[in-house]
C-alpha positions as CSV (number, residue, x, y, z in Angstrom):
1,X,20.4,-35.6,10.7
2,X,16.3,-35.4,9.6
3,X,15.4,-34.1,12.8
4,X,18.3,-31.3,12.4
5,X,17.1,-30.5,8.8
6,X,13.8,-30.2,9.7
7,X,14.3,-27.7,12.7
8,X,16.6,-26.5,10.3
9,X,13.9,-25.6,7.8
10,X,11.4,-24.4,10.6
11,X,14.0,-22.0,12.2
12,X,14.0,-20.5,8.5
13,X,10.0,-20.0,8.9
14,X,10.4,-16.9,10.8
15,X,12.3,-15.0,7.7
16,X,10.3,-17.1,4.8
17,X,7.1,-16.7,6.1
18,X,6.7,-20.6,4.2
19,X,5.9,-24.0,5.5
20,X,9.9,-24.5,4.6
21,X,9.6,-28.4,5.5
22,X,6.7,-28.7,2.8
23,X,8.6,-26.6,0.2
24,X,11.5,-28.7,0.5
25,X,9.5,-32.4,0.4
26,X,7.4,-31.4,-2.4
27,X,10.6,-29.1,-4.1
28,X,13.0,-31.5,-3.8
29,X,11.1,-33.9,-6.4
30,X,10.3,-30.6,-8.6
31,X,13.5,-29.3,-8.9
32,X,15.1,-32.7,-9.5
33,X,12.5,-32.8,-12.5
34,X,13.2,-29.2,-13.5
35,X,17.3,-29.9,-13.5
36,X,16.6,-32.9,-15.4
37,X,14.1,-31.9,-18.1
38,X,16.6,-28.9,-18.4
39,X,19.3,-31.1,-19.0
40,X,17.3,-33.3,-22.1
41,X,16.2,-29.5,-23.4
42,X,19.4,-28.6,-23.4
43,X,20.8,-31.8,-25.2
44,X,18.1,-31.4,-27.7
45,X,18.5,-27.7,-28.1
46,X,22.7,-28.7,-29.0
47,X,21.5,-31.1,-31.1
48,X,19.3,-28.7,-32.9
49,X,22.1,-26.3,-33.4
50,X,24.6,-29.1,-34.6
51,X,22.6,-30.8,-37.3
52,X,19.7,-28.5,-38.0
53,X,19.6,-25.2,-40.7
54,X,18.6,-22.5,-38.4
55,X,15.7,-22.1,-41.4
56,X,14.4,-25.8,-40.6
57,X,14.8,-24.9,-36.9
58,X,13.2,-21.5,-36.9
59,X,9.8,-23.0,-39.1
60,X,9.8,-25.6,-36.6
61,X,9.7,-23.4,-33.6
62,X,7.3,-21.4,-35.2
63,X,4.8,-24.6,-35.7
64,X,5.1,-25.2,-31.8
65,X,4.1,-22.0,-31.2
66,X,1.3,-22.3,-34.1
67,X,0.2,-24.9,-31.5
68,X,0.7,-23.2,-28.2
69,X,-1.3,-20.3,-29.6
70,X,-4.3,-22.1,-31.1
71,X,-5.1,-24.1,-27.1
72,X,-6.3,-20.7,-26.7
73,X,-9.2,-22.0,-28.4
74,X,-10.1,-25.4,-26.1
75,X,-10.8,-25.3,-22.7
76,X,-7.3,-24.4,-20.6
77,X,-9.2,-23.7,-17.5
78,X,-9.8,-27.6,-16.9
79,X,-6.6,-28.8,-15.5
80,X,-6.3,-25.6,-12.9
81,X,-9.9,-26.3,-12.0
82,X,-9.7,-30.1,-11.8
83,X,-6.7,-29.3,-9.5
84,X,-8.8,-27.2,-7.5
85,X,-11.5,-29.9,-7.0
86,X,-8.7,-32.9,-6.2
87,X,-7.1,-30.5,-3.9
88,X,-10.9,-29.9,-1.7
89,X,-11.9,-34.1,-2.1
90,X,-13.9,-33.6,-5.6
91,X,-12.0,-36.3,-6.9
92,X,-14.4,-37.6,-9.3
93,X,-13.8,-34.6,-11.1
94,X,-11.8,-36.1,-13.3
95,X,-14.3,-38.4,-14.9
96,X,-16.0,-35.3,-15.9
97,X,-12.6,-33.4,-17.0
98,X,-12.1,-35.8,-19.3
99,X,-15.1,-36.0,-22.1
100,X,-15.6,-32.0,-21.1
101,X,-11.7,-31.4,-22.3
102,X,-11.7,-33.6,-25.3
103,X,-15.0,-32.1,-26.5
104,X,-13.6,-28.1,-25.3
105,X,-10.5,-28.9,-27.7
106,X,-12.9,-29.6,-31.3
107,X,-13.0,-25.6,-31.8
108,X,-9.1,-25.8,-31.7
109,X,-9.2,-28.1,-34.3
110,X,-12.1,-26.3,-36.5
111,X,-9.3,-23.3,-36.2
112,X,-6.5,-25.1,-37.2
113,X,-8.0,-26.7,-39.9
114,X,-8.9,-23.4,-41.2
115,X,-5.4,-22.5,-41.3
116,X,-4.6,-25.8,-42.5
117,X,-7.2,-24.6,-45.7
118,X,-6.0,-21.2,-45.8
119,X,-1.4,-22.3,-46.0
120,X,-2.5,-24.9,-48.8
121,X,-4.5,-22.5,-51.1
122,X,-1.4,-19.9,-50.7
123,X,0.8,-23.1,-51.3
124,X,2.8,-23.1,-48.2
125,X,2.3,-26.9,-47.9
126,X,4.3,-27.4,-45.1
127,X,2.5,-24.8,-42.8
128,X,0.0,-26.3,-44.0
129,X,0.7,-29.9,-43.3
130,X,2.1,-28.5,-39.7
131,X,-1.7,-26.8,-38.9
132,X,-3.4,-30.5,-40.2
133,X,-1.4,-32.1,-37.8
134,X,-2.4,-29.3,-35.2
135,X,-6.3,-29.8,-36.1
136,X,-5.8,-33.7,-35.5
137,X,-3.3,-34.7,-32.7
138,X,-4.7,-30.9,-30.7
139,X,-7.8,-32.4,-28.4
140,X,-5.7,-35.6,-27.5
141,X,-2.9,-33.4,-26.5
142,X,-4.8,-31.2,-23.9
143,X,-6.8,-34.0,-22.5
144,X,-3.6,-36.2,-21.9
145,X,-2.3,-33.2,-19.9
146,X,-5.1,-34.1,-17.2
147,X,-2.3,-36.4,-14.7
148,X,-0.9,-33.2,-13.9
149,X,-3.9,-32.5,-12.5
150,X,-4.3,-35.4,-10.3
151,X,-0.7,-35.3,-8.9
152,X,-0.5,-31.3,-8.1
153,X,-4.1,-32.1,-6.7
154,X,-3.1,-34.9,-4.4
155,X,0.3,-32.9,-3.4
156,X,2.3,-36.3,-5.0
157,X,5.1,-34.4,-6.0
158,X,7.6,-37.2,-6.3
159,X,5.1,-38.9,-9.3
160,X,4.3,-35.2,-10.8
161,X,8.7,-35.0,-11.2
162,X,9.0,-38.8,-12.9
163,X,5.6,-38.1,-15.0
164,X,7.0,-34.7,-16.2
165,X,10.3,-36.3,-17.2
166,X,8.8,-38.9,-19.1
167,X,6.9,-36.8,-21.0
168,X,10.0,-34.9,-21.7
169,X,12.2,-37.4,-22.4
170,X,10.0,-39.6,-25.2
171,X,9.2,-36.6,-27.7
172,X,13.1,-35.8,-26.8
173,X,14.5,-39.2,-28.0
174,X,12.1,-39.0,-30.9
175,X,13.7,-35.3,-32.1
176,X,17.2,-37.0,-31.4
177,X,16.4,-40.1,-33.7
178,X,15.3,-37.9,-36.7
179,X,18.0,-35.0,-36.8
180,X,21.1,-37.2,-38.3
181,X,18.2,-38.2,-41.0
182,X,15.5,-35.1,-41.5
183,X,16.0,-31.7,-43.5
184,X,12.5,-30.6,-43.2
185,X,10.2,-29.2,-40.1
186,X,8.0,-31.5,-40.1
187,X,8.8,-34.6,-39.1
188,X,10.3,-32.8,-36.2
189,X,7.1,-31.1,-35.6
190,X,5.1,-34.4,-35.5
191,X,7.4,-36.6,-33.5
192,X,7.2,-33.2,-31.0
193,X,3.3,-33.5,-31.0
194,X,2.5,-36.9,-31.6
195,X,5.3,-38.0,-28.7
196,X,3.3,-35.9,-26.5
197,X,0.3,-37.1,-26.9
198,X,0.6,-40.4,-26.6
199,X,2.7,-40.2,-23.8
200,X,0.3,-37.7,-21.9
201,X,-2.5,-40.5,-22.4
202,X,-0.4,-43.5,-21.0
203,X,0.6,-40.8,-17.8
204,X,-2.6,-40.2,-17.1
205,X,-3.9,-43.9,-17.3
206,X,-1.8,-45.0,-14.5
207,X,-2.2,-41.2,-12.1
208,X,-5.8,-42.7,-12.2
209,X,-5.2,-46.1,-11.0
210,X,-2.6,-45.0,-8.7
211,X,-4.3,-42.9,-6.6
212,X,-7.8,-44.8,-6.8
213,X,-9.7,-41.5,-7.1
214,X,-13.2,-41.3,-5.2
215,X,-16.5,-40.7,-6.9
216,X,-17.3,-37.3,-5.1
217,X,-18.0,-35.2,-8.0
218,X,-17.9,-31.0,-8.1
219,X,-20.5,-28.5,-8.2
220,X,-18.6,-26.4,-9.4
221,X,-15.9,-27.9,-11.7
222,X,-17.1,-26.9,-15.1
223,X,-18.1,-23.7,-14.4
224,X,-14.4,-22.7,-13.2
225,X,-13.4,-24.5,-16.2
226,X,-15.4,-22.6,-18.5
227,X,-14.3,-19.2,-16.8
228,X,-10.8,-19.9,-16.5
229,X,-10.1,-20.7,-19.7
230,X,-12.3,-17.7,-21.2
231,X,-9.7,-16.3,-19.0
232,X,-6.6,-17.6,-20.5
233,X,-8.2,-17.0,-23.8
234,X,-5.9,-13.5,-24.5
235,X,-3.1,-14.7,-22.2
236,X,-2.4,-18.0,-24.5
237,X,-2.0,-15.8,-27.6
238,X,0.0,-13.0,-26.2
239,X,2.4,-15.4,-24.3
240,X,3.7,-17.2,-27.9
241,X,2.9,-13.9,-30.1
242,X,6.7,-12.6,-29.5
243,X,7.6,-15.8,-31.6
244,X,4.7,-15.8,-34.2
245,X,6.0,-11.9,-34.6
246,X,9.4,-13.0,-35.4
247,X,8.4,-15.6,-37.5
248,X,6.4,-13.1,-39.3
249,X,8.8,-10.1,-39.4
250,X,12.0,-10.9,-39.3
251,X,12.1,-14.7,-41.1
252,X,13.2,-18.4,-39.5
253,X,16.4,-17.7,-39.0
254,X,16.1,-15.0,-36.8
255,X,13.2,-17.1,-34.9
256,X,16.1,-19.5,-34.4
257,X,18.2,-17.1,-33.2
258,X,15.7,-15.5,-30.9
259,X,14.5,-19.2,-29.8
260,X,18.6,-20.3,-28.5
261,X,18.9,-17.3,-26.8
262,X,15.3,-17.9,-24.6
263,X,16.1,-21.5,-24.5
264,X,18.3,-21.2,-20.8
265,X,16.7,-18.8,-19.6
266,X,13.2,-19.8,-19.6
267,X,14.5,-23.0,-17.4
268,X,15.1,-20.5,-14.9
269,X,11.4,-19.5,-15.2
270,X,10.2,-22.9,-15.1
271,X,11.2,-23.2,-11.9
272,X,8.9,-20.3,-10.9
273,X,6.3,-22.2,-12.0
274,X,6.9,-25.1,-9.9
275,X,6.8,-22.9,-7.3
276,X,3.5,-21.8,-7.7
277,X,2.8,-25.8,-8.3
278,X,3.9,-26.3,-5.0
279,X,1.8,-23.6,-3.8
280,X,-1.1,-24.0,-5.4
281,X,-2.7,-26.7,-3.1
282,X,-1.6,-24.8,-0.2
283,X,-3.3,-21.6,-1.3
284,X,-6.7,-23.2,-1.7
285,X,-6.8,-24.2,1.9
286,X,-5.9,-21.1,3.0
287,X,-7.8,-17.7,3.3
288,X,-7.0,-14.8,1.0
289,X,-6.5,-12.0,4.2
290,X,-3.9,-14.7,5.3
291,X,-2.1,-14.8,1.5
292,X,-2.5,-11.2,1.2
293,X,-0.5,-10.4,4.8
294,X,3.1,-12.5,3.4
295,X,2.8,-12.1,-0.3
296,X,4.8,-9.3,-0.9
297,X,7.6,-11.1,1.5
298,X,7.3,-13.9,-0.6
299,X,7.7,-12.1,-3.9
300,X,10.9,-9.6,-2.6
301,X,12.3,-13.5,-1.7
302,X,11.4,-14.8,-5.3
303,X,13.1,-11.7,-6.9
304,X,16.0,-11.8,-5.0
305,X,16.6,-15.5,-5.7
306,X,16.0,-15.1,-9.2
307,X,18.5,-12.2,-9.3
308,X,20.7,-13.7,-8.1
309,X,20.9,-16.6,-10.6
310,X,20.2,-14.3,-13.6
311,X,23.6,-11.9,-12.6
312,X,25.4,-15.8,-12.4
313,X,23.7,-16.9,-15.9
314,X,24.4,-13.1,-17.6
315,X,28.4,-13.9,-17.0
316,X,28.7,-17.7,-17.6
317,X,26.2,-16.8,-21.2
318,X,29.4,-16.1,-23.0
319,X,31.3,-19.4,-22.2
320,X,28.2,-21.7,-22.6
321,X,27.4,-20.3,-26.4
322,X,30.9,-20.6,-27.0
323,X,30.7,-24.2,-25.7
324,X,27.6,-25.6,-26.9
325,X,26.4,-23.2,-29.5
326,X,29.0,-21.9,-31.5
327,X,27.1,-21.0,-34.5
328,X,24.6,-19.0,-32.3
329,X,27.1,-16.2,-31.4
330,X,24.1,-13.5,-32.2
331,X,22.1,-15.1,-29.6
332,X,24.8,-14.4,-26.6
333,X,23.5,-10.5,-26.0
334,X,19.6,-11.7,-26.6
335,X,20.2,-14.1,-24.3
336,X,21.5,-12.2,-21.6
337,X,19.3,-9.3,-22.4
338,X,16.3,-11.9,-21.7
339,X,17.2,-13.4,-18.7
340,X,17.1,-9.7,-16.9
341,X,13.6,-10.0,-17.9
342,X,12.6,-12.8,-15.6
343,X,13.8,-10.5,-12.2
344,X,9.8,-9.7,-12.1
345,X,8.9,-13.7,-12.3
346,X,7.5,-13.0,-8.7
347,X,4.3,-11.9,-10.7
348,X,3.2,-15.7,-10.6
349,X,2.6,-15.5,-6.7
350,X,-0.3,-12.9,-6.7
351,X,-2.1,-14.7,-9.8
352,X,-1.9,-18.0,-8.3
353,X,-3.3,-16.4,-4.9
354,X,-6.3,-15.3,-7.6
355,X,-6.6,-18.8,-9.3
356,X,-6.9,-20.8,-5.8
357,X,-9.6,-18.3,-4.5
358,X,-11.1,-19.0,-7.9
359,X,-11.4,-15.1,-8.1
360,X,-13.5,-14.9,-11.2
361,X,-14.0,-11.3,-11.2
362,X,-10.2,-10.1,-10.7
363,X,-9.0,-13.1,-13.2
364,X,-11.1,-11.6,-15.7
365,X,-9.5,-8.2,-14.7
366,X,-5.8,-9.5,-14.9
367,X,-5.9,-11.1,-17.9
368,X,-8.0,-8.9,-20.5
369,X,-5.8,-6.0,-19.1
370,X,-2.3,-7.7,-19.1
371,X,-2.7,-9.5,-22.3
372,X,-3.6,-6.1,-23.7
373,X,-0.9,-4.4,-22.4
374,X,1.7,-7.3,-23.8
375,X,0.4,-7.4,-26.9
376,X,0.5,-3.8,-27.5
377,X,4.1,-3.8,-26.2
378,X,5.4,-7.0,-28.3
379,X,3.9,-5.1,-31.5
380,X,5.9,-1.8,-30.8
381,X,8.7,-3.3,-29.7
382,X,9.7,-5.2,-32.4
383,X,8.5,-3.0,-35.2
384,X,10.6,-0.4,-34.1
385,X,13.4,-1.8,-32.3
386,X,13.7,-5.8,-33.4
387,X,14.4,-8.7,-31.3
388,X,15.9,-5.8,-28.4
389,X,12.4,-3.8,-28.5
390,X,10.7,-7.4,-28.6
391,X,12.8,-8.4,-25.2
392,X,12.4,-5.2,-23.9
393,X,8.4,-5.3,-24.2
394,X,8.5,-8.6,-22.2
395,X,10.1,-7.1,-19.3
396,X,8.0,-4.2,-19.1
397,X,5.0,-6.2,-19.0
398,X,6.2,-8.6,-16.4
399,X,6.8,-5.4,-14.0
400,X,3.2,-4.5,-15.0
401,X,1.9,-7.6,-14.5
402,X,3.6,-7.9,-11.0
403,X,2.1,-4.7,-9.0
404,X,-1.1,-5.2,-11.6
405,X,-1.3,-8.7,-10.0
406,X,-0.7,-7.9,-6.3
407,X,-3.3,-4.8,-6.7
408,X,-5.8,-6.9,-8.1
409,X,-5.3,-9.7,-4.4
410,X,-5.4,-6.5,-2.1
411,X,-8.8,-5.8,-4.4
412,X,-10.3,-9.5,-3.9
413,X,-9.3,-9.7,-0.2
414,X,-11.5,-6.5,0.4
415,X,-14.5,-7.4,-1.5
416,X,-14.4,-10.9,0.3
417,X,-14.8,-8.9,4.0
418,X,-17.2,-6.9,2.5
419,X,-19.6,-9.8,1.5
């Protein structure tokens, strides 16, 4: 029966233009991981619904995204480069990934404990409590996220799906605890960040003993580091501004709202991105004349998968809200609305292509532009057209980003003959 998969899988090769055999080895773990940390999302996003005001939700989802959008201001870059360098044999890499993240995170926390300043002197205290919490749990967060690193480096796939539902499935229990019990944000918020952490720092204590790392450090680990995350510097805030906007604009309630109705959906991105985890060791092994010939195949085959599954979710939407969230009826046409805007997902292929190649120059390119281009978007959209022109922003720059994306890979592989 293995021998049958497997010829299977390398008959499919032909029409995939993938190692099909490594795709389903490494995805089987990563989609088992993705179906399951969908499924505690999902209980905890019910749970939310049932026992939570959608004011206390919405302030909460706002403080997450507070979060998300001040790591824009610690080093990012360092797991994708530390992946890089595990991936070529750097492995002592991470011995230097770990003080240089810790240390990259402190101007995250000088940031947020501005904010922290600014929300108590206005006498929002629990903003301001939310931003405290930020500035002193934020450097332990990002460098407990380093195990991914380790695992996506050394292709374990099976440990990166267990790790990833632990550390879903801890902060999750804690949320579950508090809801009978809690009225306010907060204790959500630090259960969600605190959960993390310490979980994050236990995960990656035993990736490093597991896999016994050598003492080969990189030349060029930090470097990469620094860049990449200079890099993600616009990204970070344009990918959470759609929810700071709502927060600010249109109040918590409507965050909530807009929150539900992303919630399902953006599991169906998530598995783009373990894609791209699954190819990202590949990629770095490989040269960028060779990614550049069977991208675009492998994009029209992400699109149409992902088409596929969002014509399926657009019908079902109806019956789940009706199900699960029946005080969310207002998020049913968001929702659907939403997940049309992940049929350009494929734009993950051609950046990862960049990140492997450690393209510098083009990375630079991508995001300054992109982020730009979203941003401006977000801000039009939803001051003249609401949580519909917000959506509809999204989707426009994800169809940017995609041919911006694959431009940029056609640009890098000809400057790489040329030198």
């Amino acid at each position: 029966m293995k021998d049958r998969v497997i010829s299977l899988l390398r008959w499919s090769e032909r029409y995939t233009k993938t190692d099909m055999v490594y795709l389903a080895s490494g995805g089987f773990w990563l989609t088992a991981e993705q179906i399951l940390i969908g499924l505690i999302a999902f209980g905890v996003s019910i749970a939310f619904a049932l026992f939570v005001s959608k004011d206390v939700y919405g302030t909460y989802r706002f403080l997450l995204s507070l979060f998300w959008t001040l790591t824009a201001f610690s080093l990012t870059g360092i797991p994708t480069a530390l992946t890089r360098a595990i991936a070529n044999g750097e492995e002592g890499a991470y011995r230097q990934a770990v003080p240089f993240s810790f240390l990259g995170g402190l101007p995250m926390s000088l940031v947020a404990g501005g904010i922290s300043f600014y929300y108590f002197f206005v006498g929002n205290t629990v903003l301001g409590y939310g931003a405290l919490a930020i500035c002193l749990i934020g450097p332990l967060f990002q460098t407990g996220y380093l195990f991914s690193a380790i695992l996506e480096g050394k292709r374990d796939f099976r440990r990166t799906a267990l790790f990833g539902l632990l550390l879903s499935l801890v902060p999750a229990l804690l949320l579950l605890t508090l809801m009978p019990f809690v009225r306010s944000p907060l204790p959500f918020f630090f259960a969600y960040l605190g959960g993390n952490a310490a979980i994050a720092i236990i995960l990656s204590v035993f990736a490093y003993r597991l896999h016994r790392l050598n003492s080969i450090r990189s030349g060029e680990f930090k470097n990469l580091g620094w860049h990449l995350s200079a890099i993600n510097i616009l990204s970070t805030i344009a990918n959470q501004l759609d929810q700071l906007l709502v927060f600010h604009y249109l109040g918590a309630a409507e965050l909530a709202i807009y929150s539900i109705a992303t919630a399902l959906p953006d599991q169906l991105k998530s598995m783009a991105t373990n894609l791209t985890n699954l190819a990202f060791p590949k990629f770095v092994r490989r040269s960028v004349k060779e990614m550049q010939g069977m991208m675009w195949h492998r994009i029209f085959t992400v699109t149409i998968v992902f088409l596929l599954g969002v014509v399926v979710y657009a019908f079902l939407a109806p019956l789940f809200f009706g199900i699960f969230y029946p005080t969310y009826g207002d998020s049913i046409f968001y929702s659907q609305l939403y997940a049309f805007s992940l049929i350009a997902i494929g734009n993950m292929i051609p950046i990862t292509v960049l990140q492997a190649h450690a393209a510098k120059q083009e990375l630079y390119i991508f995001n300054i532009v992109s982020s730009v281009i979203q941003i401006s978007t977000l801000f039009i959209g939803i001051l003249w057209y609401g949580l519909i022109g917000l959506i509809a922003a999204r989707a426009a720059s994800r169809l940017f980003n995609l041919f911006f994306s694959s431009a940029l890979v056609n640009l890098y592989a000809r400057r790489s003959i040329l030198s």
